[in-house]
C-alpha positions in Angstrom: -9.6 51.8 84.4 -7.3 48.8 85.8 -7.7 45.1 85.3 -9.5 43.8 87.6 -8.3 40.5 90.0 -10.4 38.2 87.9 -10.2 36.5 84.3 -13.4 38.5 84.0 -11.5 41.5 82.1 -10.9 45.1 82.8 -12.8 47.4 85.8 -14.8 49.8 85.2 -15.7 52.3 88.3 -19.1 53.5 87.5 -21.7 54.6 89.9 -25.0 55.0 88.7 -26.2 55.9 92.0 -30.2 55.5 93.3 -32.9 55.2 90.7 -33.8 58.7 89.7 -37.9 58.9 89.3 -38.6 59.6 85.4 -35.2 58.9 84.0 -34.5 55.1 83.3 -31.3 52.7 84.3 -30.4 52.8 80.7 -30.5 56.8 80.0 -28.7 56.9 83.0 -25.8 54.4 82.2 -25.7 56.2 79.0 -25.1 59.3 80.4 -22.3 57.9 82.8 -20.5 56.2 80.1 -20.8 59.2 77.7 -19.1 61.4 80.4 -16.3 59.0 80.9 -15.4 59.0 77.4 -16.0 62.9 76.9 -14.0 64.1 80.2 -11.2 61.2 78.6 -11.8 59.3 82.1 -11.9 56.6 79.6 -9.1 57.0 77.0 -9.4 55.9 73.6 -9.3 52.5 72.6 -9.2 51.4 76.1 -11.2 48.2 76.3 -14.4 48.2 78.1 -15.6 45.4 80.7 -17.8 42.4 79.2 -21.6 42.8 78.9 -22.2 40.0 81.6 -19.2 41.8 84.5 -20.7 45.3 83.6 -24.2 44.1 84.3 -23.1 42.3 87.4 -21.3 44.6 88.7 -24.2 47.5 88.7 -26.8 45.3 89.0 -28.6 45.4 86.2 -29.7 43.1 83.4 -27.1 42.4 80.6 -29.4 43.0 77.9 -29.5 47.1 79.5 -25.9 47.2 79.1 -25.8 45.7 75.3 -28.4 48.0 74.3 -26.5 51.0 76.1 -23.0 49.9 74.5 -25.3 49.2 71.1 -26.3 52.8 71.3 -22.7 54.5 72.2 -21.5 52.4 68.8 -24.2 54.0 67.0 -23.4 57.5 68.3 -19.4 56.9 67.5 -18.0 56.6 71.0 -17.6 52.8 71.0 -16.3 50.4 68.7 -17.4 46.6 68.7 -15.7 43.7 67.1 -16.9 40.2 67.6 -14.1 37.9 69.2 -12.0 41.3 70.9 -14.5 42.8 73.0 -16.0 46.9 72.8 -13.5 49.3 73.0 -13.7 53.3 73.4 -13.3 54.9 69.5 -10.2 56.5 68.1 -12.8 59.2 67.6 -13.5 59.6 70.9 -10.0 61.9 71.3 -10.7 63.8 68.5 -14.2 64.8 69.7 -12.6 65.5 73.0 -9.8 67.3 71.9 -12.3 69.3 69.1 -14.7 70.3 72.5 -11.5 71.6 73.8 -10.9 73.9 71.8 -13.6 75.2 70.8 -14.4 76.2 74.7 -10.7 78.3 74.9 
């Protein structure tokens, strides 16, 4: 992820690609975020773009993306703190690093 051009925070290249029949927006922003974080695309405690630029930028509704990053805090991949923005957990590595080597 780089910083973007803008005051609007960091980028976040995400493609969630044409709507899929049967599977919602938000499962699928889930599922794209999720990845990210599990492959280490997004490192941990990188900072991840406001609710308002996310939404914008995809093209979807602002409330999708608080309920998605709502539901990645809940499931420990994402931290929020009021005043400094949602960030990817410390956690995130260890889970990473833990898949790894339990696949060798």
């Amino acid at each position: 992820m780089k910083e973007s051009g803008t005051n609007s925070g960091p980028e976040l290249l995400l493609s969630l690609g044409p709507p899929e029949p049967g599977r919602p927006r938000r499962a699928q922003l889930e599922t794209a975020l999720r990845d990210a974080v599990r492959t280490g695309r997004l490192a941990a405690g990188q900072q991840l773009p406001a609710s308002r630029v996310l939404a914008s930028d995809l093209g979807v509704s602002r409330r999708l993306v608080v309920e998605v990053y709502g539901q990645l805090t809940a499931e420990g991949y994402l931290v929020s703190r009021p005043g400094s923005g949602t960030r990817v957990s410390e956690r995130s590595e260890e889970r990473r690093v833990g898949k790894e080597c339990r696949s060798r």
